[in-house]
N, C-alpha and C positions, 0 to 999 in steps of 0.2 A: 684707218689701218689697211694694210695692203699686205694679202696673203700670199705666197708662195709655194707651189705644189711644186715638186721635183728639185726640192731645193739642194739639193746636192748631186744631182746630174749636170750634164756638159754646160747647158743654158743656163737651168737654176741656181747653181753657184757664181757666176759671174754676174745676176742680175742682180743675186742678193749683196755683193761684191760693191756694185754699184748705187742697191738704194741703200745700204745701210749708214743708219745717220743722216740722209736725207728725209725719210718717213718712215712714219712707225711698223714697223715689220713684224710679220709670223710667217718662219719658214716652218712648213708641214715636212714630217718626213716620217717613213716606216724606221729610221733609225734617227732617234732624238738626239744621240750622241753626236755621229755623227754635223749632224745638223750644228748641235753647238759649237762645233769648232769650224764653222764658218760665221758664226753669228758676230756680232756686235754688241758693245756692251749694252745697247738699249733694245737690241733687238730681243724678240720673243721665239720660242720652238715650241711646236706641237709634237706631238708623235701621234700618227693619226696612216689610216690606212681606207682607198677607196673603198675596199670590200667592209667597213664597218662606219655604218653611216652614222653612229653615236658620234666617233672619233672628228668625222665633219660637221656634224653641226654644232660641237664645241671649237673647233681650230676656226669657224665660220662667224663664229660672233661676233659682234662690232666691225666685221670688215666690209669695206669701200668697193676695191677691186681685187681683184685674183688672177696669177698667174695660171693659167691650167696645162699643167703638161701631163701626158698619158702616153706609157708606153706599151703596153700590150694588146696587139692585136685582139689575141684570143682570149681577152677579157671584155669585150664590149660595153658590158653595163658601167663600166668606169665611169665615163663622161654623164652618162645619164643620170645616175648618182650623184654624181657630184652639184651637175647645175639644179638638179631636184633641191641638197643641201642649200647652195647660194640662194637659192630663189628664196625657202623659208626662213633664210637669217637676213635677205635684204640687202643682200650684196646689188650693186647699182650693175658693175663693168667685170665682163669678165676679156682677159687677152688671151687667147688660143693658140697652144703652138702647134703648126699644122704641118703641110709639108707642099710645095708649088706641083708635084705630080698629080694632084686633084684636080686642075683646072686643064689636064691632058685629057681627052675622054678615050684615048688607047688607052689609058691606065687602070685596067682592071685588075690589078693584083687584092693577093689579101688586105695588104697594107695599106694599098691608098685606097681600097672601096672601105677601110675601117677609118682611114681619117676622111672622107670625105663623109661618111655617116654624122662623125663627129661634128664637123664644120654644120649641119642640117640640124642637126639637135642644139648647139649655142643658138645658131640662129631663132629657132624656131622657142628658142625658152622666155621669151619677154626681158631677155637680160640686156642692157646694152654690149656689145659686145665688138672686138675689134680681134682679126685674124692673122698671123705671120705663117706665110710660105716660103721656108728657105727652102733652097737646092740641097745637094749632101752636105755635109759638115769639111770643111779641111781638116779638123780634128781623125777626121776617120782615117788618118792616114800614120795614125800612132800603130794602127794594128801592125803594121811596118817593120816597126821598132826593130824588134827582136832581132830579124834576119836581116835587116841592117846594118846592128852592131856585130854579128855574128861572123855573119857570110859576106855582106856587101851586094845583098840581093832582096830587090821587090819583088813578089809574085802578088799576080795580079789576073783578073780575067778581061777582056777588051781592054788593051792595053792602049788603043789609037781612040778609043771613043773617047769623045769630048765634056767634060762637064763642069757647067758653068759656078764650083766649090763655092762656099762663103766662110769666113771666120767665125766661129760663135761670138766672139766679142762682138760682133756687126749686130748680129740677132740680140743680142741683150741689151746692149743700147738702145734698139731699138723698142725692146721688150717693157725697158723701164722707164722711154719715154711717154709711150703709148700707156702705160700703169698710173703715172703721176700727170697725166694727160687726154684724159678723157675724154675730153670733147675735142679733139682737134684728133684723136683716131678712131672716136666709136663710128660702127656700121663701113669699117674700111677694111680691106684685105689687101697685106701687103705681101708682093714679090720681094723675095729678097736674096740676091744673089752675088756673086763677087765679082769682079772685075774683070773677069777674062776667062772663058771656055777652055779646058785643059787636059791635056789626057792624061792617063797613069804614067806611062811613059815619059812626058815631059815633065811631071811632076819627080818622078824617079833624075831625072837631069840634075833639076832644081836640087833637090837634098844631097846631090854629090855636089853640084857647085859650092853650093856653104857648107858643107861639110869636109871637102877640101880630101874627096876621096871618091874613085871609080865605083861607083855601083852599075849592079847589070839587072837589065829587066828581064823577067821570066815570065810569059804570056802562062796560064791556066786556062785548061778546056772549061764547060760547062761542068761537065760531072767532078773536076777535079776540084771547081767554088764549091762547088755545094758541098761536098764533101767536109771539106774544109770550116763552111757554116753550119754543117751539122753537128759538129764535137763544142758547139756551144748555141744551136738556137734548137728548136722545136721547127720538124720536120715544115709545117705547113711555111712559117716565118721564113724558114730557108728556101725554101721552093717559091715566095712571094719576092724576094730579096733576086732570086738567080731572072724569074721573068721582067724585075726593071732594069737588071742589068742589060738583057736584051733590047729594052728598048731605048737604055743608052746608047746600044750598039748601034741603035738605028738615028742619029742625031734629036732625041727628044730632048736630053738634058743642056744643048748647049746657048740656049740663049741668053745673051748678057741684058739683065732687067734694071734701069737708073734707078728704081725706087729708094733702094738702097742709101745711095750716095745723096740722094734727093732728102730723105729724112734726115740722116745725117750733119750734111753739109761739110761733107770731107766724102773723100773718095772708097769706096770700098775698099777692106783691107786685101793687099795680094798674096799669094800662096808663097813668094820669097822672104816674104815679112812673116810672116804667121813661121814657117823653118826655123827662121833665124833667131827665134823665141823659144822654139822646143827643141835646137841643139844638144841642148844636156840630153834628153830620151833619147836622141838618135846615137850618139858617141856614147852613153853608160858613164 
């Protein structure tokens, strides 16, 4: 059995996407409902929440490996809870999804000093365990949308900094090779990044070329992001969020890593390809 945490976020729906019907599945979710309208007909749903370790160590039984995704900073004990949980049901693997600013040591924001925490706690739990560091998401680039279809405008902060995006489909594949593949990924951390280094700016191009319509970029000061990430994140996340953008600014995000295409065995997906898939969001 192979478990699922975040099975209905950006990564965990597309892996569940991919193993369903190849292995027996339990996607964990705070919303079961949910959950089942990605499931499969063999597939199984938990409803299960980190903060209630009952909930894990039933969604935890009989499973092999585990996806673990965790998304809040300012909940810490998440991770730690949880591999406590696998550890006394016997889980053998767990795969982590982490984030490649961990292995930057300029990177002290809140975020990556909470995912590199995380990555020290798997390690250090006697689980076999296997790591993915993607760059941002190209998906991030739906926040767009709106004034897109609206206006005909991105705003955006460092609009020339460079960053080397990856597709989540990249990361899930990769997710659900490394799930049903244990021994050919335990004890490895993988970089994983997309094909080419790209700034907002050029990516602003890109969705006016296949969208077959002028869009104009709008640089955003510092105070004007955060601002912006404050009408939906908690102060400290936003203020952790504004200092890697900085250190986008400063060429940390742009290097292109083969790992990717290396697991794969096809090329990373590119940001005109990944567009040209979410079309309908941009036009309405």
């Amino acid at each position: 059995m192979i478990l699922l945490t975040g099975a209905t976020g950006t990564v965990g729906r597309l892996v569940a996407r991919r193993l369903s019907g190849v292995a027996p599945l339990r996607l964990l979710s705070r919303d079961p409902g949910r959950a089942a309208a990605l499931a499969g007909p063999r597939d199984e749903v938990a409803g299960g929440d980190f903060d209630d370790r009952s909930s894990l160590d039933r969604a935890l039984k009989g499973v092999r490996s585990a996806l673990l995704v965790t998304s809040d900073p300012l909940a810490p004990a998440h991770d730690e809870r949880f591999l406590a949980a696998a550890r006394a049901a016997g889980v053998r693997h767990v795969v982590k999804l982490s984030a490649l600013a961990v292995t930057d040591p300029g990177a002290t924001d809140l975020i990556t000093t909470w995912q590199r925490h995380n990555e020290q706690l798997l390690r250090g739990s006697a689980l076999l365990w296997t790591l993915l560091r993607p760059r941002a998401f190209m998906t991030n680039t739906l926040g767009w949308a709106r004034s897109v279809r609206e206006e005909g405008v991105v705003r955006a902060q460092n609009g020339s900094a460079t960053n080397a995006t990856v597709d989540p489909r990249d990361i899930a594949e990769v997710a659900a090779r490394a799930l049903l593949e244990t021994d050919a990924h335990a004890g490895r951390a993988h970089a994983l990044t997309g094909p080419e280094a790209m700034s907002a700016v050029r990516q602003t191009e890109i969705l006016g070329e296949v969208l077959r319509r002028p869009l104009r970029f709008v640089e955003l000061t510092e105070d004007e992001a955060r601002r912006r990430l404050l009408t939906r994140l908690p102060a400290p996340v936003a203020d952790a969020l504004v200092e890697s953008a900085a250190r986008g600014r400063a060429g940390a995000k742009n290097r292109v890593d083969p790992t990717t295409a290396h697991l794969l065995g096809h090329p990373a997906r590119c940001y005109r390809d990944w567009v040209r898939e979410h079309v309908p969001v941009f036009r309405g």
